[in-house]
LOLOSE-108292 format. One record per residue: residue in one letter; z, y, x of N, C-alpha, C in turn. Coordinates in steps of 0.05 Angstrom, whole numbers, plus 5000, padded with zeros to 4 digits. Each point is the difference from the previous one (the first is absolute). Example, Ala and Ser with C-alpha at 12.3 -4.5 7.8 and 13.67 -1.06 7.14 Angstrom:
2
a515648865264500050244982500050245018;s498650214993500150245016501450224985;
//
This chain:
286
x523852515236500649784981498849745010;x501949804999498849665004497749884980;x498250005009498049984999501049534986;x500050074976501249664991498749705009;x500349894994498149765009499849914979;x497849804997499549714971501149795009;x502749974992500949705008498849804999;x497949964972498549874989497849865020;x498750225018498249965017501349965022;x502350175004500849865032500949615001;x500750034976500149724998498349804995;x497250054986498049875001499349995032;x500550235024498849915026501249915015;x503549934998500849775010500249794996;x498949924967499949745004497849905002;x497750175004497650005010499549875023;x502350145026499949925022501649685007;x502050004970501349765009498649784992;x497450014979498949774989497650035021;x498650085015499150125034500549785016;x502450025007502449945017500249634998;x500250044976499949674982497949855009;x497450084994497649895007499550005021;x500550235015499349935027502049775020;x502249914988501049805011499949704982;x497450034989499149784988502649874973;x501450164996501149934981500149974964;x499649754986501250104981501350124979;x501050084980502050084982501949795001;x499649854992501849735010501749985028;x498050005021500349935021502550215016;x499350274988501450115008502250054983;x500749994974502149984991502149675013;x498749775001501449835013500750075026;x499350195018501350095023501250145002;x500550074981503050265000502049914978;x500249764991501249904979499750114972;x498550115006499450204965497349774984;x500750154973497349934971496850095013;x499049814995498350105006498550234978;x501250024976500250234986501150215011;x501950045015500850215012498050115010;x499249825024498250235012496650064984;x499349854986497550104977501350264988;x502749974997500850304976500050255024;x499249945022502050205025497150115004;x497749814993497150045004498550264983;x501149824975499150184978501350194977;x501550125033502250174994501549984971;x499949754985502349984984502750085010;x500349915030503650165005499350235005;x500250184996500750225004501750095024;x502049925012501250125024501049725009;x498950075035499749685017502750135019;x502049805005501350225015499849895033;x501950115004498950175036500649605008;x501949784995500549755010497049805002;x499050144972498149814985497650035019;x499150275002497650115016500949835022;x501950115021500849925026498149695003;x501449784977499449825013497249834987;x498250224982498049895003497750165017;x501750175010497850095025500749795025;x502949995004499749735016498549814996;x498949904979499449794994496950045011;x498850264983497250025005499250095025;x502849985017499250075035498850324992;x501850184989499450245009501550125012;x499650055019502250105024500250265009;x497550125003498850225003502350254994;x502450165020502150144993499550234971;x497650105014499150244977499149984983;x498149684995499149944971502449884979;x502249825017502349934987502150314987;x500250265018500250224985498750034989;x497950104997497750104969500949794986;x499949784996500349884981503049954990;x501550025004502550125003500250264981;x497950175010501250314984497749974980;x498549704993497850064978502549864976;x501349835012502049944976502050144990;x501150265027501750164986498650184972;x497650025017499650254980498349864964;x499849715002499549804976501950084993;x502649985006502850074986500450264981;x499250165014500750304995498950004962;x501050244976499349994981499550275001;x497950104985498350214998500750124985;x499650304997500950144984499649974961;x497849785006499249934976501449844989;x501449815012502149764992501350124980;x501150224984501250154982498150044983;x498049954995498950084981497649694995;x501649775002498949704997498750064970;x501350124979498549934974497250164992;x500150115019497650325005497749845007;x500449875027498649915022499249684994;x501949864991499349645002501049955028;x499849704988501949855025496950065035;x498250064984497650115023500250215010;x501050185006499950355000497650055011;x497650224985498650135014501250165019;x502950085005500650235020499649745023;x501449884999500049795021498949975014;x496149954996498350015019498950315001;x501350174991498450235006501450185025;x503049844994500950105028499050035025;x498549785006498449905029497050094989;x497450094984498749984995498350215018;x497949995011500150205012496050244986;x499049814984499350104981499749884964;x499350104994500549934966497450144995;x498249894978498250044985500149934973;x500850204983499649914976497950104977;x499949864981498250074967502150024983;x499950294984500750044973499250094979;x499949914985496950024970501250174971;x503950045009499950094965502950195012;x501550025020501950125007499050145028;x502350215014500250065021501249795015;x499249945025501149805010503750015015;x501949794992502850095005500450185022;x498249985022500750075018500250275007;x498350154987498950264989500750204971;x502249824997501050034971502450245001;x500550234984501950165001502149934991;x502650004999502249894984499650064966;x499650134995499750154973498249744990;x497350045011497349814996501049784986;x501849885030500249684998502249984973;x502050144995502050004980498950024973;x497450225004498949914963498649805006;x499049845015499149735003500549804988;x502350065013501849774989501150034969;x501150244995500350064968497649834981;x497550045018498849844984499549694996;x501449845020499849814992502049834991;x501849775004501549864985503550115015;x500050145017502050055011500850384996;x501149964979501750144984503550165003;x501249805015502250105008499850195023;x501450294986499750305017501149875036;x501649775001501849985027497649745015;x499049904987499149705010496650255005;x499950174980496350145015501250155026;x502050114995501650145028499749965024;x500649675000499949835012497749855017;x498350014980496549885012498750305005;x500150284999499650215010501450005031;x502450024992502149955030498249775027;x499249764981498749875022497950095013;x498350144978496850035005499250175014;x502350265000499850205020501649895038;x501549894992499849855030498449885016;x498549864979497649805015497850285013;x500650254991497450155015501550025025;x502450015012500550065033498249855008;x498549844998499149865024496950205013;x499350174969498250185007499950245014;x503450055007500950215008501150025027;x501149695014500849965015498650005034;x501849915029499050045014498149765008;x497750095004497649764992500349944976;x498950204983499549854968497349805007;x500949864966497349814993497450194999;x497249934997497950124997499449914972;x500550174984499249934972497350104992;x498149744990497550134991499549874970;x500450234985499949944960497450045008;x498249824974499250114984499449904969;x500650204987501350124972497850044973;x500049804978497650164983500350314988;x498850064990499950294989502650014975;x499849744989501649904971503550135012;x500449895021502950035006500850365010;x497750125005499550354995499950084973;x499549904979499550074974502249944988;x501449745006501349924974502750265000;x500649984982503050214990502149795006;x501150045016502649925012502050174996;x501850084984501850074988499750264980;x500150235016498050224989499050115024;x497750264994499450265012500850035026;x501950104994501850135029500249765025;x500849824980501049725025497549845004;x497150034995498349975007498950135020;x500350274995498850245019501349915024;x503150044999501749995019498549695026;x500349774977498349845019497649955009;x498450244990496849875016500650235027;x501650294991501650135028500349865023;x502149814993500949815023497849845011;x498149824988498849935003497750115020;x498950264995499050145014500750095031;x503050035001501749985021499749775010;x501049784992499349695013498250045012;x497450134993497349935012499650045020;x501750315009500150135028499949825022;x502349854995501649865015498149785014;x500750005033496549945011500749674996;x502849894989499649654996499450034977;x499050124984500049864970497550124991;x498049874998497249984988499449974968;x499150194986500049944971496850044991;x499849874979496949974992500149914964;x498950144994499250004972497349914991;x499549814986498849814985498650194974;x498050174994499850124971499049844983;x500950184976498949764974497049934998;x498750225012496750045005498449775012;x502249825016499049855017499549664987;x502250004973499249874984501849765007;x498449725000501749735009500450015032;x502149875020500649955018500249715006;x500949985024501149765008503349924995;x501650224998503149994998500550024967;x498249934984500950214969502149614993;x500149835013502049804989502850055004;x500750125025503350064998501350165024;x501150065001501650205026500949915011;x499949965038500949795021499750175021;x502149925022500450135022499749805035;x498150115011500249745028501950255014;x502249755015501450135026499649855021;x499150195014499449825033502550085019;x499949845020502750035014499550035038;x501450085013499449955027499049745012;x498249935011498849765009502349785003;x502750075015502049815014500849874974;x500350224975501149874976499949864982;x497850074989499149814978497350084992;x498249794988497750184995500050064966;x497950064991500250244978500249824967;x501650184985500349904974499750074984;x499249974971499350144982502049954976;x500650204991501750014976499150084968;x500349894987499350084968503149974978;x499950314990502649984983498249934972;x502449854996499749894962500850124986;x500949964974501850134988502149825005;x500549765001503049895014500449915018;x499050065029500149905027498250155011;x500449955033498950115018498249745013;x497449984997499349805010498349955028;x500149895022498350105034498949755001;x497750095015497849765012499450065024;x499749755012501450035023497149855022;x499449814984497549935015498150125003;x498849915025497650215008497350014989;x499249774978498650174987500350134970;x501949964994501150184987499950275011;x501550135023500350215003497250155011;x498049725007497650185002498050124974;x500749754982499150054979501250284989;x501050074995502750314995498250115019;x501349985026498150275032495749954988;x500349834986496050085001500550244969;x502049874979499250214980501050365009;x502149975011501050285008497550135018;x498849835022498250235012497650034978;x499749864972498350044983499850244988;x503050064993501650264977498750165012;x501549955038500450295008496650095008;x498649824995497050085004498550244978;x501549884975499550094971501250265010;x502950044995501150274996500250195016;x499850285000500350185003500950105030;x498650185023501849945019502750074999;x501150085020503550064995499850365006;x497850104996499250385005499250054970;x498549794997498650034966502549914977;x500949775010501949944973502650225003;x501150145025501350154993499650274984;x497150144999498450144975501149924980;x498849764998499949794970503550144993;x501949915013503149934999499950374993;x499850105014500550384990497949974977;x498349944990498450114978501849854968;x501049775020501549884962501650274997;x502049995023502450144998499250274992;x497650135004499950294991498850064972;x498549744987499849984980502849894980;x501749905011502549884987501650264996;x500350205020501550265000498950174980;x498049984993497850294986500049884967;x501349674998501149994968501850184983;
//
């Protein structure tokens, strides 16, 4: 299986290289929009990827411009715009995701660290799980929860795939406790869960209630880091109506100081899987 790309990011690193490219030939936004007869809004929107797809004329001649000549860097950059183009499997499921998709950058991500304080995290989620999930909250129609199940179980290929992401949760005790639909579909998911753990990318760690206050008890957020060439790392926090990412670096250090805080707190990933069989064998013996 093709292994997808983040248009999103491939396109943040060409025009990375073209606003690069810009500066290094001493040019302004201006300056260089007056040399190609274009707005000088054009090329600010081409910057900050307001266009969305630059096509193959446009590039051509502002690599001319910025004297990039170089045969193989003019291909890469070339196939960094095809694949900006390309729409992800997530594109079908825009009202799921937001005009942001978390699949988007998780495509390219090459690890993910997340905190979750009151659920199993999506990624780790059984279909069953995620469907009374959702029963429980404002999304009600049997076809439209179908639907955000349908998504949620897709987003785990990336854990499954060749070179998966390296996923490292860690999870409070609350999201092992709470009753998520009933009994059975509880059991069934701390099962899987347990399974997840095997799996030598995916690191899990449990937080107990014993341990009292933390550093993560304000909200549930995920950093994804990416291959050096690509982009560097971002942090994401879902709302209840948006998906929202920070993107600056101290932001994301601020996030990377509290996560190595948690994972100081909780449980190792030998011990919290105990923890994870001891809910479950007390959940079965009701």
């Amino acid at each position: 299986m093709r292994i997808p790309y983040s248009p999103t990011l491939r396109l943040r690193l060409l025009v990375s290289e073209l606003k690069q490219g810009r500066e290094r030939s001493k040019l302004t936004v201006s300056q260089a929009g007056k040399a190609l007869g274009w707005t000088a809004s054009k090329i600010s929107k081409i910057e900050t990827t307001e266009t969305r797809r630059i096509t193959t004329g446009d590039l051509d001649k502002l690599m001319d411009l910025y004297k990039i000549d170089d045969p193989s860097k003019r291909l890469a950059m070339h196939a960094l715009a095809r694949d900006a183009k390309e729409r992800g499997w997530w594109s079908k499921y825009r009202e799921v995701f937001g005009e942001q998709a978390l699949p988007d950058f998780e495509a390219e991500a090459s690890v993910i660290r997340s905190f979750e304080g009151l659920v199993i995290p999506g990624l780790l989620q059984t279909p069953e799980y995620a469907e009374a999930l959702f029963q429980g909250g404002r999304y009600t129609d049997a076809k439209d929860i179908a639907h955000r199940v349908d998504a949620r179980m897709t987003r785990r290929e990336i854990l499954s795939r060749i070179n998966p992401v390296h996923f490292r949760v860690v999870m409070d005790e609350a999201a092992l406790r709470r009753m998520v639909g009933n009994a059975s579909i509880m059991a069934q998911q701390l099962r899987h869960l347990l399974d997840m753990a095997k799996m030598p990318n995916v690191d899990v760690q449990v937080i107990p209630f014993s341990v009292g206050s933390h550093a993560a008890l304000v909200a549930p957020f995920s950093i994804l880091e990416f291959p050096e060439h690509l982009a560097p790392p971002i942090v994401h926090v879902d709302t209840v109506t948006d998906s929202v990412f920070f993107e600056q670096p101290k932001d994301v250090a601020r996030y990377g100081a509290t996560f190595g805080d948690i994972q100081g707190t909780a449980l190792s990933t030998t011990q919290s899987a105990r923890f994870i069989a001891d809910v479950l064998t007390s959940l079965e013996s009701d």
